[in-house]
VMD Tcl script that builds the backbone (N, CA, C; Angstrom):
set m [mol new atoms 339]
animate dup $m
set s [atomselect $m all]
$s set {name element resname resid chain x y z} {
  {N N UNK 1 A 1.411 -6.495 1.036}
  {CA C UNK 1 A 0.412 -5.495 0.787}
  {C C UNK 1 A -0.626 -5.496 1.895}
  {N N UNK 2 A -0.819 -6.650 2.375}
  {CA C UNK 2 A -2.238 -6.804 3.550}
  {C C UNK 2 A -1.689 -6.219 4.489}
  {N N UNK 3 A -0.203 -6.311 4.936}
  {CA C UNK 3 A 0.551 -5.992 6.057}
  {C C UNK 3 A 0.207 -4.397 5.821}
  {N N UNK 4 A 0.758 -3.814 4.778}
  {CA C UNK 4 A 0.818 -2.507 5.115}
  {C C UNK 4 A -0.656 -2.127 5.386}
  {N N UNK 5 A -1.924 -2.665 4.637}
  {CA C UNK 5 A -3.087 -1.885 4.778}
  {C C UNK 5 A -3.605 -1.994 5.605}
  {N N UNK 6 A -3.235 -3.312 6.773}
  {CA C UNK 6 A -3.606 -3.897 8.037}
  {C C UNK 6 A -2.980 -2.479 9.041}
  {N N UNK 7 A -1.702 -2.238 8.847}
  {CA C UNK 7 A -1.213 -1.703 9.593}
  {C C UNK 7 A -1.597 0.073 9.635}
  {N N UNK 8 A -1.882 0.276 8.531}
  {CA C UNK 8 A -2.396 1.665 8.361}
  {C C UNK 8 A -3.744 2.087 8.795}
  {N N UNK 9 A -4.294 1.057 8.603}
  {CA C UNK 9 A -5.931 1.087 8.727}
  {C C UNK 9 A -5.359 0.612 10.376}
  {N N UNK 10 A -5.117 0.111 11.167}
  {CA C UNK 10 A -4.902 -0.137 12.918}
  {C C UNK 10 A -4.320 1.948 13.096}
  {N N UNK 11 A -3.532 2.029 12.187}
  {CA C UNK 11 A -3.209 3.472 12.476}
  {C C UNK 11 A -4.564 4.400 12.557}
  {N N UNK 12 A -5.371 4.134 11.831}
  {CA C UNK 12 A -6.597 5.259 11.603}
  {C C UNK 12 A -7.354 5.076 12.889}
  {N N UNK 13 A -7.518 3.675 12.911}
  {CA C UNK 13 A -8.638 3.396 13.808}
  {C C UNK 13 A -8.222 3.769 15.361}
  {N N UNK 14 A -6.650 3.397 15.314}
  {CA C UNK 14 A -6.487 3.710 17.093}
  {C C UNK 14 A -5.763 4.619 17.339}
  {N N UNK 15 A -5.508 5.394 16.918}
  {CA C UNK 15 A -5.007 7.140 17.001}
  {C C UNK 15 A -5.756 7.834 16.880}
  {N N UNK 16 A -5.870 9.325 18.079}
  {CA C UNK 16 A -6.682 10.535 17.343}
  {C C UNK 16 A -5.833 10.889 16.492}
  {N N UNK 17 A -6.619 11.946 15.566}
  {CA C UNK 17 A -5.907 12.271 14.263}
  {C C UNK 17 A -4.864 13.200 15.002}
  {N N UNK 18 A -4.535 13.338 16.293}
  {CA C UNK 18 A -3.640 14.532 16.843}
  {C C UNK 18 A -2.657 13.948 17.301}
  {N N UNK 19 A -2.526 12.524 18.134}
  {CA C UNK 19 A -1.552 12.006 18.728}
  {C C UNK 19 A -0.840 10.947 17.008}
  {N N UNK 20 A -1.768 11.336 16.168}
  {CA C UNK 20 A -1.137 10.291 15.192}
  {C C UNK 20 A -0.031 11.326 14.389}
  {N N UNK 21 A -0.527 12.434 14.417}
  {CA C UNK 21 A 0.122 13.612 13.719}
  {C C UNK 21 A 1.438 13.720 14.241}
  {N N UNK 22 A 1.448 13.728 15.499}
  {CA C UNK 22 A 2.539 13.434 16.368}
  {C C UNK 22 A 3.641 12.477 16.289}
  {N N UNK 23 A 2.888 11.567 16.101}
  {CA C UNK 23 A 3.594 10.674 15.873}
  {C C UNK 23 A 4.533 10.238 14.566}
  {N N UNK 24 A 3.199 10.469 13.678}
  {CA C UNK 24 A 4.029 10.821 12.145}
  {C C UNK 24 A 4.973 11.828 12.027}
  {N N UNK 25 A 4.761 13.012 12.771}
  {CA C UNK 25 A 6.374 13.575 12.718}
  {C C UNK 25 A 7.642 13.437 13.173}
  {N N UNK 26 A 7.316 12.535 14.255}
  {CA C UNK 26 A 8.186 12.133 15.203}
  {C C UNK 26 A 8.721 11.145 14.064}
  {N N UNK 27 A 8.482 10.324 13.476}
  {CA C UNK 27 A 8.955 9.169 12.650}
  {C C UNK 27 A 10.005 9.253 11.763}
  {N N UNK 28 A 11.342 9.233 12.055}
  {CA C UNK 28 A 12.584 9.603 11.490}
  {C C UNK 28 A 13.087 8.525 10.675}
  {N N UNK 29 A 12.585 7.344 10.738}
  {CA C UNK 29 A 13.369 5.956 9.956}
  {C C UNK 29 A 13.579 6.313 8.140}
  {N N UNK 30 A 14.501 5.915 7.514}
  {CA C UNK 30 A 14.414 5.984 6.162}
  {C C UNK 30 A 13.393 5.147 5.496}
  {N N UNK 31 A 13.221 5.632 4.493}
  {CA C UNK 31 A 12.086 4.827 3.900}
  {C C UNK 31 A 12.624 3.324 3.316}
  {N N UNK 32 A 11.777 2.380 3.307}
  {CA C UNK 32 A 12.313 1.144 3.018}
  {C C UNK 32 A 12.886 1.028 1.342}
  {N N UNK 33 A 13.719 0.069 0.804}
  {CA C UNK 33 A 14.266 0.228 -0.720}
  {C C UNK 33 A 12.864 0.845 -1.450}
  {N N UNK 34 A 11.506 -0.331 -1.735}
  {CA C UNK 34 A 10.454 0.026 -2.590}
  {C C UNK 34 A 8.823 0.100 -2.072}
  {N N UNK 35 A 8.907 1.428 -1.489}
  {CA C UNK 35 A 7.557 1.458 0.234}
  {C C UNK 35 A 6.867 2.183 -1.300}
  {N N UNK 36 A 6.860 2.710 -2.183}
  {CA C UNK 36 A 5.856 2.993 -3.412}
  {C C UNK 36 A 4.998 1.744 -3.777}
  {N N UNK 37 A 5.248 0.677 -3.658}
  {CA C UNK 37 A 4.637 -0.233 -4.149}
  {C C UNK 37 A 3.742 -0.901 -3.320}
  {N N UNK 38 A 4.112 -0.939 -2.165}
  {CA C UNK 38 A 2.893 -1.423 -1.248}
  {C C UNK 38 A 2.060 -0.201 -0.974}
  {N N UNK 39 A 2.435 1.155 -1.185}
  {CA C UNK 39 A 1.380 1.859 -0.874}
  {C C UNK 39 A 0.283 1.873 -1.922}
  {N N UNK 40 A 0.931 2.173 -3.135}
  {CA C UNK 40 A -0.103 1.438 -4.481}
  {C C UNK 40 A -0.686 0.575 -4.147}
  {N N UNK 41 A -0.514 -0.520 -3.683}
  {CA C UNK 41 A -1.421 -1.287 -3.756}
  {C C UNK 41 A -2.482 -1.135 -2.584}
  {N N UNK 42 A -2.015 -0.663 -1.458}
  {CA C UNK 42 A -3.097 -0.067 -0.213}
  {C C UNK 42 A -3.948 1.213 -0.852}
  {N N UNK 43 A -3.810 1.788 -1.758}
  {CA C UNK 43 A -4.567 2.834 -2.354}
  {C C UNK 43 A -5.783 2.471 -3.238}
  {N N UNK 44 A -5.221 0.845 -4.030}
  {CA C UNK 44 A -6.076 0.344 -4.781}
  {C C UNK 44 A -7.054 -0.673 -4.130}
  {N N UNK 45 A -6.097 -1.120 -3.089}
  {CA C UNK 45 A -7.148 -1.640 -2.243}
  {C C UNK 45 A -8.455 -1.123 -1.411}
  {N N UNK 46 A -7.939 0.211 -1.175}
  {CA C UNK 46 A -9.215 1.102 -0.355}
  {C C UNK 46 A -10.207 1.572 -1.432}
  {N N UNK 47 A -9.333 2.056 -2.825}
  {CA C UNK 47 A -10.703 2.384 -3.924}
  {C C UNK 47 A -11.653 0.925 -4.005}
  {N N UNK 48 A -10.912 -0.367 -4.312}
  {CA C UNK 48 A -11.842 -1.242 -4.701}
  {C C UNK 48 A -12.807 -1.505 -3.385}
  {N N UNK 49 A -12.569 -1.381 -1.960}
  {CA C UNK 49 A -13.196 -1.542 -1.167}
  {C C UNK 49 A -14.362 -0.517 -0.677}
  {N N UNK 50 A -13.948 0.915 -1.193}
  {CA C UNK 50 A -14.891 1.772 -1.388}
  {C C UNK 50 A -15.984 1.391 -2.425}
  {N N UNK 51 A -15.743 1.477 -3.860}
  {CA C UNK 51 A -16.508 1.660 -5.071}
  {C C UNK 51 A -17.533 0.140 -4.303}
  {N N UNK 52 A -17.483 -0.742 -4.376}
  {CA C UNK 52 A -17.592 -2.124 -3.345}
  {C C UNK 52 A -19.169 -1.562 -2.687}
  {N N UNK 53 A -18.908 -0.552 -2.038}
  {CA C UNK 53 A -20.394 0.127 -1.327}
  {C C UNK 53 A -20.654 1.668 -1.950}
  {N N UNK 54 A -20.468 1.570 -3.240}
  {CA C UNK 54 A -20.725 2.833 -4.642}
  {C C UNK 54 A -20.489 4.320 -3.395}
  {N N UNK 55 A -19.158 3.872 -3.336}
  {CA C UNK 55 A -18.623 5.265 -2.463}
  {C C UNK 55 A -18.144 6.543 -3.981}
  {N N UNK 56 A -18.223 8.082 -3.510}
  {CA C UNK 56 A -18.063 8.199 -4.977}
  {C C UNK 56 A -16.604 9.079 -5.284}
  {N N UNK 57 A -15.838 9.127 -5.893}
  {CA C UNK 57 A -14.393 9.221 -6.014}
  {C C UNK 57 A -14.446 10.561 -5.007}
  {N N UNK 58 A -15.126 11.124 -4.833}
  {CA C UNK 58 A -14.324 12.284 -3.446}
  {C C UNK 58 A -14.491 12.056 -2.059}
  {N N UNK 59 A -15.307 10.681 -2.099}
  {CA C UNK 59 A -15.304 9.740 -0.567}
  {C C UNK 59 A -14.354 9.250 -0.507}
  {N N UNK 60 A -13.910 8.411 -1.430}
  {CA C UNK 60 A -12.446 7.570 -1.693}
  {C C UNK 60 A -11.673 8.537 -1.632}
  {N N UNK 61 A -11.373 9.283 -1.743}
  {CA C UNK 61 A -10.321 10.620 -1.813}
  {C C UNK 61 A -10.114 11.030 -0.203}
  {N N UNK 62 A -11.337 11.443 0.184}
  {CA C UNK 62 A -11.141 11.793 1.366}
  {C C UNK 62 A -10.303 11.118 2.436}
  {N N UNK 63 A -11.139 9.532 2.192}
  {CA C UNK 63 A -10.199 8.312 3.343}
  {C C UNK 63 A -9.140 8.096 3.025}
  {N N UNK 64 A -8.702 8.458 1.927}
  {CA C UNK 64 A -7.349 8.037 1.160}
  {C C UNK 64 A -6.341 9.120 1.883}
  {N N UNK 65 A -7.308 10.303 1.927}
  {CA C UNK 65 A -6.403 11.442 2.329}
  {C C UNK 65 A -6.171 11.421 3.903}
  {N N UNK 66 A -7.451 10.789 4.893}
  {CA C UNK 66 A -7.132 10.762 6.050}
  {C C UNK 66 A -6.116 9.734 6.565}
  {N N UNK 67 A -6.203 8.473 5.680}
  {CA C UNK 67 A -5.122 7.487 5.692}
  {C C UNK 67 A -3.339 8.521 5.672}
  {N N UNK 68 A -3.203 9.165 4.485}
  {CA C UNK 68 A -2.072 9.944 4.402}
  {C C UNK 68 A -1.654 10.534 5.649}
  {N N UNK 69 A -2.502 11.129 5.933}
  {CA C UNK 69 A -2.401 12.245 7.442}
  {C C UNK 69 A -1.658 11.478 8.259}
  {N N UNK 70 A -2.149 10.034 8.506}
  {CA C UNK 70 A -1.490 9.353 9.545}
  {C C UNK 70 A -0.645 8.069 9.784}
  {N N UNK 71 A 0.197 8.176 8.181}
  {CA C UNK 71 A 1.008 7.926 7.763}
  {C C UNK 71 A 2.539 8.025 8.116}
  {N N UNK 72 A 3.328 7.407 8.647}
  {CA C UNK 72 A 4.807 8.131 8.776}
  {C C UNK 72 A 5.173 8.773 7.466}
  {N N UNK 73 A 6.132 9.674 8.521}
  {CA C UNK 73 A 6.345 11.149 7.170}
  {C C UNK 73 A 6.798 10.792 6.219}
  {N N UNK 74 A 7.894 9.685 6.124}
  {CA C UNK 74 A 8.239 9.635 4.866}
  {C C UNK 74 A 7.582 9.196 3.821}
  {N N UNK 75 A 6.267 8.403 4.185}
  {CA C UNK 75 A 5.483 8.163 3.243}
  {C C UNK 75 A 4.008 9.390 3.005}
  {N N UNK 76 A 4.061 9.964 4.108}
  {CA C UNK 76 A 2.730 10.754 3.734}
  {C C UNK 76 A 2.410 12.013 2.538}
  {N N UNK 77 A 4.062 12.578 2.030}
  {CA C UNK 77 A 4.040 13.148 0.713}
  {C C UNK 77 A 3.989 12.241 -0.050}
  {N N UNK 78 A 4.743 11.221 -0.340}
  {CA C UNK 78 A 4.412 10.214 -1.255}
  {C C UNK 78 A 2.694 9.642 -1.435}
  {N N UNK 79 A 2.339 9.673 -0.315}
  {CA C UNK 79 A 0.811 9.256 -0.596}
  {C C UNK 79 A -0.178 10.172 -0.984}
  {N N UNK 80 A 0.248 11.194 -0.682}
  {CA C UNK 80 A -0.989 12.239 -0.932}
  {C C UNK 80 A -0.619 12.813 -2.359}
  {N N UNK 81 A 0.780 12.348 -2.985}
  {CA C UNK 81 A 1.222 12.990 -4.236}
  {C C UNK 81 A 0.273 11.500 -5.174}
  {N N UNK 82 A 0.504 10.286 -4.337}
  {CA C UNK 82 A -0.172 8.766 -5.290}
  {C C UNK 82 A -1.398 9.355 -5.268}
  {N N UNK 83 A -2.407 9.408 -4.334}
  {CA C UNK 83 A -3.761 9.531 -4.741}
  {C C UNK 83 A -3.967 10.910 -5.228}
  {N N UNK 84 A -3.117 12.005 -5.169}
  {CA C UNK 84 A -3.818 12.981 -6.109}
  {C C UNK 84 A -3.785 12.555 -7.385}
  {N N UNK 85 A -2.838 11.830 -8.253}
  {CA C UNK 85 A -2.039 12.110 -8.788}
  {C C UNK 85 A -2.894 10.273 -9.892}
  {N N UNK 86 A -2.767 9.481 -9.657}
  {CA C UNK 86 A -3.518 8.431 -9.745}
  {C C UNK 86 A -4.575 7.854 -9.411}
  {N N UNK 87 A -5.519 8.209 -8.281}
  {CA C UNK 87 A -6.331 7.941 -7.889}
  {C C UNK 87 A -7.779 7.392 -8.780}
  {N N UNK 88 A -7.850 9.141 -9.442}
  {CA C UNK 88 A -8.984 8.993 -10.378}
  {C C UNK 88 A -8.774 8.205 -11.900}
  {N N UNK 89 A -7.415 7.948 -12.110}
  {CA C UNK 89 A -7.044 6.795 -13.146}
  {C C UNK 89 A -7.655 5.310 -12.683}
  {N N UNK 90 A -7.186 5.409 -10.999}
  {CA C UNK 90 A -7.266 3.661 -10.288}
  {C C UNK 90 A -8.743 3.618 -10.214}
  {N N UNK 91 A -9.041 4.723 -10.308}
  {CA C UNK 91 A -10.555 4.591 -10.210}
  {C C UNK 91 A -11.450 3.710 -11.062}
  {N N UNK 92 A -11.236 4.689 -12.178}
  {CA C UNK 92 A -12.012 4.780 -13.896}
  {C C UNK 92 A -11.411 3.125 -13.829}
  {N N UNK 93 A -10.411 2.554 -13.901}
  {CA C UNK 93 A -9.871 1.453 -14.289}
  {C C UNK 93 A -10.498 0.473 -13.715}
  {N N UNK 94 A -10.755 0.283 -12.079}
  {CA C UNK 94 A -11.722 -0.947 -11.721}
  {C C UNK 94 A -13.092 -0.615 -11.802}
  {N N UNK 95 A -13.859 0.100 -12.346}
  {CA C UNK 95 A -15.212 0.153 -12.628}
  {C C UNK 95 A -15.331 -0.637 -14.006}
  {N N UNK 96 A -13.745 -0.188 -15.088}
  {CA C UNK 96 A -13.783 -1.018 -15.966}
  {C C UNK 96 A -13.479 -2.053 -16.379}
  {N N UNK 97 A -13.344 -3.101 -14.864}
  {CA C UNK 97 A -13.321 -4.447 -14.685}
  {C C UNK 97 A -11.951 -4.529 -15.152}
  {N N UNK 98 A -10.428 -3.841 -14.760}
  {CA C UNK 98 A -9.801 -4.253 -14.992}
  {C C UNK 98 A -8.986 -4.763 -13.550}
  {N N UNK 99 A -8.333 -5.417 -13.918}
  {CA C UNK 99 A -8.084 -6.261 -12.271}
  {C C UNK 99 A -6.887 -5.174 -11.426}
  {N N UNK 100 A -7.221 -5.478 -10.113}
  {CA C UNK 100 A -7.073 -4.643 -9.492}
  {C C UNK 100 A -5.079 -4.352 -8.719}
  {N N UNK 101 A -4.948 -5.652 -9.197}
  {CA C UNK 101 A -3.904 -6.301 -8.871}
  {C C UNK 101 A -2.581 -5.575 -9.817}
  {N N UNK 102 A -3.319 -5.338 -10.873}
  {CA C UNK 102 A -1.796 -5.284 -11.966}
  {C C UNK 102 A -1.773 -3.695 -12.044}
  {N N UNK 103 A -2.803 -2.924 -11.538}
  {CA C UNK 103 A -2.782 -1.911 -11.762}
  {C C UNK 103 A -1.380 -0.538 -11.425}
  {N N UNK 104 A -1.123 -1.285 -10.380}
  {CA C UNK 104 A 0.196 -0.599 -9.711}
  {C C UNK 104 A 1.560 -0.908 -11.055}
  {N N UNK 105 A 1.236 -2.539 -11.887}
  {CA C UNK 105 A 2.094 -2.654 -12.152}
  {C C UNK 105 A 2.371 -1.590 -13.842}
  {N N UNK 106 A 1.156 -1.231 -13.982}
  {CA C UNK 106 A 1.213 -0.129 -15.302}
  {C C UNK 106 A 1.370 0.405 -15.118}
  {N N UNK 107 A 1.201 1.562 -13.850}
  {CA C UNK 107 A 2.044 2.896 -13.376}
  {C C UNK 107 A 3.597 2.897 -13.023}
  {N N UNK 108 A 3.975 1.439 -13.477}
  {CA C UNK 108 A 5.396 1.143 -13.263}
  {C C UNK 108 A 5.927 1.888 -11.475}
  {N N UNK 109 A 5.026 1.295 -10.610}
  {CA C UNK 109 A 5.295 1.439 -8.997}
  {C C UNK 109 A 5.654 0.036 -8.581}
  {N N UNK 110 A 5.197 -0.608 -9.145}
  {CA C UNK 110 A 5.161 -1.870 -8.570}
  {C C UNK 110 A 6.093 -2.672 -9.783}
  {N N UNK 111 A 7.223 -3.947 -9.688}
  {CA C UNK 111 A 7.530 -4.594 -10.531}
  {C C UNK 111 A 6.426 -5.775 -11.173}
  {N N UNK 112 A 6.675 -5.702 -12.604}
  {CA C UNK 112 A 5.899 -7.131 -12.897}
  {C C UNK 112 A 6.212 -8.236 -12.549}
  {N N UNK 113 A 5.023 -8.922 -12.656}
  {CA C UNK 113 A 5.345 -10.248 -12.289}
  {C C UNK 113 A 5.265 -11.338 -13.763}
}
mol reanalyze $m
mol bondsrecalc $m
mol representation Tube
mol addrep $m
């Protein structure tokens, strides 16, 4: 999970959003067996790191969404379908102190442990 959010977040920071666009289309590889589950958890990781400095769910939305943009393609519908789609659930859920960790695993994205 650190890997992917390490690696996405190096994507934001050292690409313009134009050569990254580029690049994300250019990106032909198949998607790995279960790439849903580490992105869940990079989604929940950026809300808890937002809410963290009382960012407010359409700030988190936004970075969530610029993260997507520069995403390889095969994941960037998948991501922008996760945070529309869950976001404001992952939200409501760690304000209500529920841990941040298992959350992927109730949307059944992630296997239990």
């Amino acid at each position: 999970m650190k890997f992917v959010a390490v690696l996405l977040f190096c994507m934001v920071c050292s690409f313009s959003f134009a050569s990254a666009k580029k690049v994300a289309t250019e990106a032909t590889a198949p998607p790995p067996d279960n790439y849903l589950c580490p992105l869940c958890e990079l989604v929940v990781t950026y809300a808890e790191a937002y809410l963290s400095t009382n960012a407010t769910e359409q700030e988190i939305t936004n970075a969530l969404d610029r993260v997507c943009k520069v995403a390889p393609a095969f994941l960037a519908a998948q991501c922008v379908n996760l945070v529309a789609t869950y976001l404001p659930w992952i939200i409501t859920q760690i304000l209500d102190g529920e841990n941040g960790a298992k959350l992927c695993e109730q949307i059944t994205v992630c296997p239990s442990n």
